[in-house]
C-alpha positions as CSV (number, residue, x, y, z in Angstrom):
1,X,11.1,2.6,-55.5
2,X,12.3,-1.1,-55.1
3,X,10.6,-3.1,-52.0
4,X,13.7,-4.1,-49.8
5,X,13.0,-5.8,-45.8
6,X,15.2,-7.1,-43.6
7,X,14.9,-9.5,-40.7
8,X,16.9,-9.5,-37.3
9,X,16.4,-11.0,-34.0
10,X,16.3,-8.9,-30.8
11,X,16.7,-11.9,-28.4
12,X,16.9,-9.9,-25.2
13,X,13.3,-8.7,-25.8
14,X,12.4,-12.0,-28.0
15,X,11.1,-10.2,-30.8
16,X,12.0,-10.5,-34.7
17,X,12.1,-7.2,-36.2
18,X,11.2,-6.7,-39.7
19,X,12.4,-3.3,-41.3
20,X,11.2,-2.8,-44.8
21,X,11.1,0.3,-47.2
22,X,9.9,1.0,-50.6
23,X,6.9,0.3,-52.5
24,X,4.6,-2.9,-52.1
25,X,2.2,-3.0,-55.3
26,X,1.6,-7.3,-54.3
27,X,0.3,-8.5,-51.2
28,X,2.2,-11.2,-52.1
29,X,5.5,-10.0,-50.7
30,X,3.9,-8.6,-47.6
31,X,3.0,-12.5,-46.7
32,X,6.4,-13.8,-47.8
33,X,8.2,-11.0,-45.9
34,X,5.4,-11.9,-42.4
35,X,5.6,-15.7,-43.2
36,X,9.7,-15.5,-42.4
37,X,9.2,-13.4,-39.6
38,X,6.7,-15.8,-37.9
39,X,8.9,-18.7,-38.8
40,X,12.1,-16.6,-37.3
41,X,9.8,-16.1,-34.1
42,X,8.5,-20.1,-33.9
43,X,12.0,-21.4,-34.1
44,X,13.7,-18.9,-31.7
45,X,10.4,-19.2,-29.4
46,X,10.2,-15.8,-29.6
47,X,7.2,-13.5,-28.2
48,X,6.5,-11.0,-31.3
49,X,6.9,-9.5,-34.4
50,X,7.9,-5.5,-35.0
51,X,7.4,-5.0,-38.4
52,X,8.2,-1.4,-39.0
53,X,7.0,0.2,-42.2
54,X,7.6,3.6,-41.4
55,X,9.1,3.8,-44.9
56,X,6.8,1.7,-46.4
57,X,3.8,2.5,-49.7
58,X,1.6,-0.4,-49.8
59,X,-0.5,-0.2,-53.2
60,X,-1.6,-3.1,-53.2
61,X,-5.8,-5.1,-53.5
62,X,-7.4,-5.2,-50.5
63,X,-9.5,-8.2,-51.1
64,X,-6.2,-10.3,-51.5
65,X,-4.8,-8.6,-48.6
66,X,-8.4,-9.7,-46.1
67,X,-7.9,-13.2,-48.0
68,X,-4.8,-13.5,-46.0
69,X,-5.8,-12.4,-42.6
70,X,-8.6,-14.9,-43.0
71,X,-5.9,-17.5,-43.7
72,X,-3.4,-16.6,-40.7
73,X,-6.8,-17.1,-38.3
74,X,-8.0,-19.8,-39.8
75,X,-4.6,-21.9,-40.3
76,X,-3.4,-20.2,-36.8
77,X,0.0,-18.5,-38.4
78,X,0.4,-16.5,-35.0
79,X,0.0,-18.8,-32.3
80,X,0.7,-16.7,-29.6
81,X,2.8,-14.2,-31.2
82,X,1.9,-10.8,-31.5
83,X,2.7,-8.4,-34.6
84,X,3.1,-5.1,-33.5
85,X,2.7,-2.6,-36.9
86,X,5.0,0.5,-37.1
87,X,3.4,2.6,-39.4
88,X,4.7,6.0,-41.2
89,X,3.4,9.3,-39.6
90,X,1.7,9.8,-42.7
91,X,-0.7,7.0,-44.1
92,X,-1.7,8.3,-47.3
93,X,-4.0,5.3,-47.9
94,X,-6.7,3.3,-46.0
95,X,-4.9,0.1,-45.7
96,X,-3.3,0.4,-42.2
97,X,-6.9,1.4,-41.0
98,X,-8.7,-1.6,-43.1
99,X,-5.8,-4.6,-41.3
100,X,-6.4,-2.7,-38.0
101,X,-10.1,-3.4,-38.2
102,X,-9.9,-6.6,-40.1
103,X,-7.7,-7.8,-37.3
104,X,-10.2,-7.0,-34.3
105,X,-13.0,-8.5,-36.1
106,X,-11.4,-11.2,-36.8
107,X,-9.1,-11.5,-33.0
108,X,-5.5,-11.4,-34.6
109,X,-2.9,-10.1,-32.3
110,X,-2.2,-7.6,-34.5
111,X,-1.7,-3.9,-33.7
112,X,-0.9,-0.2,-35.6
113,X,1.2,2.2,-33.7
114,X,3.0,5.3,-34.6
115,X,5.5,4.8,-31.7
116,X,8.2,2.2,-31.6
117,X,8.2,2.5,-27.4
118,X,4.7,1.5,-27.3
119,X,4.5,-1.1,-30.3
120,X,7.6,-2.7,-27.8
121,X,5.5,-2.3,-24.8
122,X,2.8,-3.9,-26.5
123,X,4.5,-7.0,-27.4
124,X,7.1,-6.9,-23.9
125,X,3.7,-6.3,-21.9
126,X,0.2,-6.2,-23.7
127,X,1.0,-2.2,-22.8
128,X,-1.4,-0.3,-24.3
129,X,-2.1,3.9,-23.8
């Protein structure tokens, strides 16, 4: 299945929301598709990030993917944005569990949910239940 993403702004909430589908077999596209969504969110001083792969299959190394988070603590990518990670009821993998943990250890505001209403609170109200 071809990897497809789209990025819109929800200005009311001041949140970019990323929806993508299909399968990711690069981590490389994962940063290019995050990179544009923190860009979107520094130029429109926006709060947070939504990025919903509910219909996403990430195949892709792992190493690459920690060499990344490394680089968005280290360079500061976020700021004070938040990512909020939609993920698919389903997570056939361990990659959604490795960036959850990665991200703690490393103090990225970065969070999984299953739930659009909280991943929304989250980033509206650092909600969490």
């Amino acid at each position: 299945m071809i990897f497809t993403q789209h990025h819109r702004l929800d200005l009311t909430n001041k949140v970019v929301i990323v929806e993508a589908m299909g399968h990711v077999e690069h981590v490389d596209n994962m940063e290019i598709v995050l990179k544009k969504a923190i860009n979107l969110a520094h130029v429109h001083n926006l709060k947070g990030i939504l990025l919903d792969l509910s219909e996403v299959e990430l195949s892709y190394d792992n190493v690459r993917l920690m060499d990344i988070l490394l680089r968005m603590r280290d360079e500061d990518w976020l700021g004070l944005l938040r990512v909020a990670r939609l993920l698919p009821k389903v997570d056939l993998g361990h990659t959604h569990a490795l960036i959850a943990d990665i991200s703690q250890k490393f103090s990225l505001p970065i969070r999984n949910f299953e739930s659009k209403s909280k991943a929304i609170a989250w980033l509206l109200y650092n909600y969490e239940r």
